[in-house]
N, C-alpha and C positions, 0 to 999 in steps of 0.2 A: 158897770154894775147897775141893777135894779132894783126898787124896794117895794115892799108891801105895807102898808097899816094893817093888823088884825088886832081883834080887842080880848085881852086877855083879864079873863076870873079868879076870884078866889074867895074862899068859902070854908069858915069851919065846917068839920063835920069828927064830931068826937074831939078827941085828942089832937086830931091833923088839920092841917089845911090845904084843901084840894083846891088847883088850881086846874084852870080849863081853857082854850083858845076857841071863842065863840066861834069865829070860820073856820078852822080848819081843823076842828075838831080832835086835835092833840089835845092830854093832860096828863098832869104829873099830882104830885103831893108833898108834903112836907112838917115837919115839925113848928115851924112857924110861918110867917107868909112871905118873908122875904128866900127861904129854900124853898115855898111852894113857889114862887115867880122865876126863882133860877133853876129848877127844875123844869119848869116849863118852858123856859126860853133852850135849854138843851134837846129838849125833848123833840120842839119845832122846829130848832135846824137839824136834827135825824133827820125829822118826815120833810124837811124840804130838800137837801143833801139826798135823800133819795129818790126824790120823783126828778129831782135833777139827772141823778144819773139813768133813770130809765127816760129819761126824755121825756118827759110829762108833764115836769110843773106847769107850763104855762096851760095845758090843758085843764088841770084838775084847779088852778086859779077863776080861770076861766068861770070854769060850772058850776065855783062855789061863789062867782061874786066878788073874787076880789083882785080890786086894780092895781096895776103894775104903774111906777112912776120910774122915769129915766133919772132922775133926781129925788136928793133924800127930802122927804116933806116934812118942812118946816112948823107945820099946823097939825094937831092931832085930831080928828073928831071921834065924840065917841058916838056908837049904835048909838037908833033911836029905838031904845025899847025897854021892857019892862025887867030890872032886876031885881034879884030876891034881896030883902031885908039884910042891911049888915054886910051883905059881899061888898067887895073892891074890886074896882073896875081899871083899867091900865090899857090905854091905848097905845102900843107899840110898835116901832118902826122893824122891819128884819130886814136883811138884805142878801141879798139873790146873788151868786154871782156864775151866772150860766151867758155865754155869748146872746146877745140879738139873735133871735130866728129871722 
């Protein structure tokens, strides 16, 4: 198996709470933030379950920047960057499970 850190958002907007995965550009939504984050983490093993199966992921990881570990990382960091007032921020491990290329 292999893992990724991606950093995952969330953000009223109305009624809902949108949730967003800075790299890899999945999002979902939800009635409060704990269904916008599990929403979202469904959401990102779709999009990685399928670039798995078209043979891609480690491609489309690649382009976007984000590193593969042989082991599950024990330290989270988050982006160094600017986010909007009020959102939550969730640095998250996912795990891969496509053989070694």
């Amino acid at each position: 198996m292999e893992y990724i850190i991606v950093t995952f958002m969330v953000e009223r907007e109305g009624e809902y709470y949108v949730s967003k995965c800075l790299e890899l550009g999945t999002a979902s939504f939800g009635r409060n933030e704990k269904e916008a984050l599990e929403n979202l983490v469904d959401a990102t093993e779709v999009y990685l379950d399928t670039l798995e199966d078209l043979g891609e992921c480690r491609l489309v990881l690649k382009e976007k920047g984000v590193r593969l570990y042989s082991y599950e990382p024990a330290e989270l960091e988050v982006r160094r960057a600017k986010f909007p007032a009020g959102s939550i921020i969730q640095p998250t491990v996912m795990t891969l499970q496509t053989a070694p290329a």
